[in-house]
N, C-alpha and C positions, 0 to 999 in steps of 0.2 A: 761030064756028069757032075763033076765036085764044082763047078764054074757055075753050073744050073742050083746045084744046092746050096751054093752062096749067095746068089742070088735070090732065091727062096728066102733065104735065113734073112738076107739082107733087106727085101720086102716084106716082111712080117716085124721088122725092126723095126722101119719108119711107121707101118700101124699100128704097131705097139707104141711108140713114141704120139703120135699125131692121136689117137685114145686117150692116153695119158695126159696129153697138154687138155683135150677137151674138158677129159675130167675133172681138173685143175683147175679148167675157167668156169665152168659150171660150178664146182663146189666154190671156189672164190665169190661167183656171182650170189650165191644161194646166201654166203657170210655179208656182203654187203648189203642187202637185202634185210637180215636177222639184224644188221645192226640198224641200219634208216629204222627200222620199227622199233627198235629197244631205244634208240635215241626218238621219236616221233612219242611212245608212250612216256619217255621221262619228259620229257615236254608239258605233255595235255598233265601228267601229275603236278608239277610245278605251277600251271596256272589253273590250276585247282586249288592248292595250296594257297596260291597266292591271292587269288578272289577270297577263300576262308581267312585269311589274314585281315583282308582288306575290311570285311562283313565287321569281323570282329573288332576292329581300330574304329570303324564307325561308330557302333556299337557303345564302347566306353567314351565315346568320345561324346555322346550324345547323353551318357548318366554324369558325364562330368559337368555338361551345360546345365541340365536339371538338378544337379545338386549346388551349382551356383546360383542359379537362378531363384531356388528356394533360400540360398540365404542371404543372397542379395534380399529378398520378401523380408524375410526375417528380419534383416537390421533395417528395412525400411517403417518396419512394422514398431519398432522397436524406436526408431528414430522420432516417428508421429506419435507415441505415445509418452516422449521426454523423457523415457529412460534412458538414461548416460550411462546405466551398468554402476551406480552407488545407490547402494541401498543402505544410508546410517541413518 
């Protein structure tokens, strides 16, 4: 009788154990999982970030051409009409 309820005690061991591990890999799975999606969303942020970065380098980069460009005009304007910048 004590040989059968160690037995018992001792089957209910290994599925308490063999539960537990499942448990473990499922919650383990569940965390690798949360993380692929917390690292995939810091991703898609990052090149978003980076396209808005990009928009805006264009951007200045394109007022800096036109603000040369007008004064390239300028001193050409300036050139054809023989003014040297002395006015005595």
């Amino acid at each position: 009788m004590i040989r059968f309820a160690l037995m018992v005690l001792l089957a209910l061991s290994v599925v308490n154990v063999a539960t537990a591990q499942d448990q473990n890999a499922q919650k383990g799975q569940q965390t690798a999982e949360e993380a692929k999606d917390k690292a995939a969303k810091a991703q898609a942020e990052r090149e978003a970030l980076r396209a808005q970065m990009k928009a805006e380098k264009e951007a200045l980069q394109k007022e800096r051409n036109e603000q040369s460009d007008k004064l390239k005009a300028k001193k050409k304007k300036k050139d054809d009409n023989g003014d040297n910048g002395d006015n005595r």
